[in-house]
C-alpha beads as a LAMMPS data file, in Angstrom:
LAMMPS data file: protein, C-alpha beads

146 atoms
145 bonds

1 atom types
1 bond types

-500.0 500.0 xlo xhi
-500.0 500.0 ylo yhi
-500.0 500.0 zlo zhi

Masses

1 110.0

Atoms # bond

1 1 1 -186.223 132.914 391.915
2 1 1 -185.382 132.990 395.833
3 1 1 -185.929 136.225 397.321
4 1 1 -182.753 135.685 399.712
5 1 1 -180.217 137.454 399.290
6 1 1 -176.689 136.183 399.208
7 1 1 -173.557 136.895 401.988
8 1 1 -170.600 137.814 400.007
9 1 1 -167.598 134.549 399.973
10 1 1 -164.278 134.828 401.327
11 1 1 -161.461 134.359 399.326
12 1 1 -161.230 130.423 400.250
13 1 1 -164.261 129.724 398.119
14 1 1 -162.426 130.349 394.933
15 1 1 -159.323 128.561 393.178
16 1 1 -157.358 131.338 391.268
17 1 1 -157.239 135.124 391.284
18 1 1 -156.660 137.796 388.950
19 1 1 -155.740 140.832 389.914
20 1 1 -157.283 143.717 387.766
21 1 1 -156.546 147.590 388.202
22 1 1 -158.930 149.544 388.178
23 1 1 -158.911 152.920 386.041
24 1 1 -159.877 156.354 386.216
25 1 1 -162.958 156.064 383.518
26 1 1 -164.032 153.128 385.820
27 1 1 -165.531 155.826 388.493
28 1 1 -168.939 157.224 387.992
29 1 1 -170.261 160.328 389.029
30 1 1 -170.682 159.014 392.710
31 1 1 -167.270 158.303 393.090
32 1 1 -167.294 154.546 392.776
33 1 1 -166.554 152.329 390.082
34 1 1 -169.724 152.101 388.004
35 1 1 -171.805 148.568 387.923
36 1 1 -171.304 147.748 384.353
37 1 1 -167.447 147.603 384.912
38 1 1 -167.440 144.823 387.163
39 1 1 -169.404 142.572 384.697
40 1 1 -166.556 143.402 382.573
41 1 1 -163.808 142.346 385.082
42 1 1 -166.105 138.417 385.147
43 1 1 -165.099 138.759 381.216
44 1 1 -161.719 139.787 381.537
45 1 1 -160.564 137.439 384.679
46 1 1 -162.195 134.200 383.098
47 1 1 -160.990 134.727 379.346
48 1 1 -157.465 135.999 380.055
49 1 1 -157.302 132.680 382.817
50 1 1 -157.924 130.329 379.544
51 1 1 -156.005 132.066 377.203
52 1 1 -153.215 131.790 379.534
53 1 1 -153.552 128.366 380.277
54 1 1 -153.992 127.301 376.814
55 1 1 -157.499 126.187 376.479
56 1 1 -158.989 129.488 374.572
57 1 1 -157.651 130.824 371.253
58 1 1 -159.312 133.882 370.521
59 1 1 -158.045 134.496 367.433
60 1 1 -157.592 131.485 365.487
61 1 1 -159.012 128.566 367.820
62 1 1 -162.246 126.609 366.326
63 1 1 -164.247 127.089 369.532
64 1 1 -165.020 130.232 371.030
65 1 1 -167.343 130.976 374.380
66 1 1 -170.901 133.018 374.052
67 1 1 -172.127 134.761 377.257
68 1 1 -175.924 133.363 377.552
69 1 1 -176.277 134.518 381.083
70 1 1 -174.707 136.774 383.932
71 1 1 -175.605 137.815 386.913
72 1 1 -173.869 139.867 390.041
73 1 1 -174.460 141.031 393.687
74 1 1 -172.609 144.408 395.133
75 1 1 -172.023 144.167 398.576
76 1 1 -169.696 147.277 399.034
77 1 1 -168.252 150.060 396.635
78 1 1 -164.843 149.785 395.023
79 1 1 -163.358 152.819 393.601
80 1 1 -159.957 153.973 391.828
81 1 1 -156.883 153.947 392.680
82 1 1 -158.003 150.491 393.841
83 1 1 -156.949 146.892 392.156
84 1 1 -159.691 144.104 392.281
85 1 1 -158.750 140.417 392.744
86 1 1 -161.093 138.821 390.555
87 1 1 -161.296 135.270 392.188
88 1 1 -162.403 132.404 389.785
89 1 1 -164.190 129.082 390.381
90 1 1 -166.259 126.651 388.280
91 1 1 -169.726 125.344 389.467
92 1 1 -170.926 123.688 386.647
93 1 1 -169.512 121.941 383.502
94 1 1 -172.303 120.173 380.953
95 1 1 -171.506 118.940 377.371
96 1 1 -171.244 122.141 375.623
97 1 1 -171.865 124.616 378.913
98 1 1 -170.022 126.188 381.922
99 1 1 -170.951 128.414 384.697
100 1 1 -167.959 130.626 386.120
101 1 1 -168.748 131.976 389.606
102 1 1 -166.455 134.633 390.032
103 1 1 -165.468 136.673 393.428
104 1 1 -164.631 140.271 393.242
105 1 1 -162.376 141.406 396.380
106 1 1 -160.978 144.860 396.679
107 1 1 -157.024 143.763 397.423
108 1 1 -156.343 142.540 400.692
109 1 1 -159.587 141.876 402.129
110 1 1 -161.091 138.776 403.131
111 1 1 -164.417 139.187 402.107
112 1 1 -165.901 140.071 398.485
113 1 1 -167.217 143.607 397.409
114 1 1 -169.234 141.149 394.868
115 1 1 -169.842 138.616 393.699
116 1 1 -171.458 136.701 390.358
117 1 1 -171.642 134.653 387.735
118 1 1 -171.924 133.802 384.145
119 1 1 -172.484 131.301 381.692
120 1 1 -170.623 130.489 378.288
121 1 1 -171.944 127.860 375.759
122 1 1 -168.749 126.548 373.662
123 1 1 -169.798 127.033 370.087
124 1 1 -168.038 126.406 366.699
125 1 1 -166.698 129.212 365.371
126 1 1 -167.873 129.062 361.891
127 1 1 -171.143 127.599 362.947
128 1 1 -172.030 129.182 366.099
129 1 1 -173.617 126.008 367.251
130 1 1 -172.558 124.009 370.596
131 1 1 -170.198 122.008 370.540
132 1 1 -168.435 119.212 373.083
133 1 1 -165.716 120.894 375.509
134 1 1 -162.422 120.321 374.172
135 1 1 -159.911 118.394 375.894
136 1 1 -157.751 121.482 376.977
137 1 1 -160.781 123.590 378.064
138 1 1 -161.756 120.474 380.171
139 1 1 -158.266 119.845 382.012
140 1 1 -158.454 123.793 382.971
141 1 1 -161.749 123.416 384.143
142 1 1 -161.298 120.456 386.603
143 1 1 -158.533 122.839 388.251
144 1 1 -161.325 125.412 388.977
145 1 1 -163.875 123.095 390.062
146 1 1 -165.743 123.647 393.375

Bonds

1 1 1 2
2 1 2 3
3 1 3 4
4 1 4 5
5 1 5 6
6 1 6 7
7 1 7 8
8 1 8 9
9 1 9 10
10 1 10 11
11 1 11 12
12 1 12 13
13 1 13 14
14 1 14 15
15 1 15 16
16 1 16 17
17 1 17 18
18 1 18 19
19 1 19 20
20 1 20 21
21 1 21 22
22 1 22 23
23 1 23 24
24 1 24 25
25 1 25 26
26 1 26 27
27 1 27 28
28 1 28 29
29 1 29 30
30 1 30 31
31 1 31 32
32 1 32 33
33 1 33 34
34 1 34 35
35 1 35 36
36 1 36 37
37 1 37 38
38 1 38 39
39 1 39 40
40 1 40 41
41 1 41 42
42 1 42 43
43 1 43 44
44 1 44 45
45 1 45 46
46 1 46 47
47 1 47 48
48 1 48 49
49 1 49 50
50 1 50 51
51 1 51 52
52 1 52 53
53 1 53 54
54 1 54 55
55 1 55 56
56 1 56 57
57 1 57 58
58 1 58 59
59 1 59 60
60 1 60 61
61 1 61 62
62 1 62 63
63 1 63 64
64 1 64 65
65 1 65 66
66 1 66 67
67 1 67 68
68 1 68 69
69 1 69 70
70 1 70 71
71 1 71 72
72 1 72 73
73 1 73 74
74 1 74 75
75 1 75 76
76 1 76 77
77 1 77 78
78 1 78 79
79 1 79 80
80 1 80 81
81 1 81 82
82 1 82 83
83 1 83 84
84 1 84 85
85 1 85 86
86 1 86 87
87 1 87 88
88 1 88 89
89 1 89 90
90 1 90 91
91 1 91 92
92 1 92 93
93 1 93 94
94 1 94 95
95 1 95 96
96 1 96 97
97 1 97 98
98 1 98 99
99 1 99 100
100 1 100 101
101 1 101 102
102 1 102 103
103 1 103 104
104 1 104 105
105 1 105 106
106 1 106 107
107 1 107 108
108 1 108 109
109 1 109 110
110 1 110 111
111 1 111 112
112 1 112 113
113 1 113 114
114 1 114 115
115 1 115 116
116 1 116 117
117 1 117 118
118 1 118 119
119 1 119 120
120 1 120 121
121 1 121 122
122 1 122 123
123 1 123 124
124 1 124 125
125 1 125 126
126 1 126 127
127 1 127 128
128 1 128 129
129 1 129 130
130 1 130 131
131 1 131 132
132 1 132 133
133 1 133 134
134 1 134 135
135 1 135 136
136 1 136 137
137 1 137 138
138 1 138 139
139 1 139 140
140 1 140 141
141 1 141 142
142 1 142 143
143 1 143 144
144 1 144 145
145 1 145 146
């Protein structure tokens, strides 16, 4: 594990954004949104991209995604009444695998409040075992690639 720590991106290193308001239950007691919400937003910005796009059913498709590893670095507090552009970028696709690196900018500004990533494995639905990318999920993917 590398002891460096990373500079938050600019919004050129990522291919789509998302904005996402942020709410009043988002705040903790210090007066900025809470940690946990923004590894929510990663969640929400990358599933509601696919489902959008066609390449994620969540209610009836025969692949579904499984979160197998996140991670995230704060760089500077966001708080409500603010709305987050959740940028969105793709660093790695493998048979059955894809890490999402995903940007969180507080709107307007150049540079990101945080930043992180995750990782889903594509899994049947009934069997909950990988399973090869489908077509659609691919073609979305290539647009986000970095």
């Amino acid at each position: 594990m590398s002891s460096l720590r990373p500079t938050p991106s600019s919004r050129s290193a990522y291919r789509v954004f998302r904005p996402i308001p942020t709410r009043w239950a988002d705040n903790d007691i210090y007066g900025h949104v809470n940690n946990v919400v923004y590894y929510s937003w990663f969640d929400t910005a990358v599933n509601a991209l696919l489902i959008e796009r066609g390449a994620l059913d969540i209610h009836a498709g025969d692949t579904i995604g499984f979160v197998v590893e996140t991670q995230c670095h704060y760089f500077a507090p966001i708080a409500f009444p603010q709305t987050v552009d959740a940028g969105i970028r793709v660093a790695h696709v493998g048979s059955s695998s894809v890490r999402y690196e995903i940007g969180l900018f507080a709107q307007g500004a150049d540079v990101a409040a945080a930043q992180g990533h995750f990782v889903h494995v594509y899994v049947g639905r009934e069997t909950k075992r990988p399973v090869k990318l489908p077509d659609t999920l691919q073609r979305v993917l290539g647009e986000l690639r970095i």
